[in-house]
N, C-alpha and C positions, 0 to 999 in steps of 0.2 A: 143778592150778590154776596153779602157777607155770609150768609149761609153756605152758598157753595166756597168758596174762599175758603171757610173752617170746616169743611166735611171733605176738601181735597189737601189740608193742611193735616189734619187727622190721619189719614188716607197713607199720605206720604211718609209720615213720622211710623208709623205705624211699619211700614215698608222698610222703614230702613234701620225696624226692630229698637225704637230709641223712646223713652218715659217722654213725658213733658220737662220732669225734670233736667235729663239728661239734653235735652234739646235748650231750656234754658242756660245751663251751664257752658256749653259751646256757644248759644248766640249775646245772649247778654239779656235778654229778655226775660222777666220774670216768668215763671208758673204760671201764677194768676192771670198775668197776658194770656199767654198760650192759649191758658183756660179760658178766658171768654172770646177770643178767638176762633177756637174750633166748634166754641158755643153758638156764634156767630153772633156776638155783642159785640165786637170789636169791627173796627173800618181800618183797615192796615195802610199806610202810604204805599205810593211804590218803592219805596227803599226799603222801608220790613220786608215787603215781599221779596227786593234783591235777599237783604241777608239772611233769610229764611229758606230760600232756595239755597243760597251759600251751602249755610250751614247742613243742609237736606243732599247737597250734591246734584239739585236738578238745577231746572229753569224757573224765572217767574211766570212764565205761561204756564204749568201745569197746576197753580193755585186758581187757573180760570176754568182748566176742562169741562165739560159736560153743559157751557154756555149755547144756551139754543136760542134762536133770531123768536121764537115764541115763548121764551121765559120771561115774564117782567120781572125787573130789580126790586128789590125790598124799598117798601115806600122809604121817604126821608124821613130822618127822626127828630127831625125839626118842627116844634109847635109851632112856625111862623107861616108856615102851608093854608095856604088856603083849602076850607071844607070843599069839597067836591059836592055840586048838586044831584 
């Protein structure tokens, strides 16, 4: 999910011909976010995703696009998961 998340963040930015940096400077967000954001190291609240759309001029649905009922989520990045047999 954070993959798709930062490859529709990318996508977007991209669209509306704007750097990371320049997207930083209107949202308040550093670079380096952005940056592993679109990397898909970052898990955005739903409020990033409001001001990120803000700032984009879209919706926060279109950081979910291309979500299909047969895609699984990126496991949890939590060591406390139990190993699967």
């Amino acid at each position: 999910m954070r993959r798709l998340v930062g490859e529709n963040f990318a996508r977007l930015r991209k669209a509306c011909g704007l750097t990371q940096e320049q997207v930083s400077e209107r949202s308040g967000f550093s670079q380096q976010y952005l940056s592993g954001l679109e990397k898909g190291y970052r898990n955005p609240t739903v409020i990033t995703l409001f001001e990120l759309a803000t700032c984009l001029e879209t919706t926060p649905d279109e950081f979910l696009r291309g979500v299909t009922p047969d895609k699984k989520p990126d496991p949890p990045s939590s060591s406390l998961s139990a190993p699967l047999p």
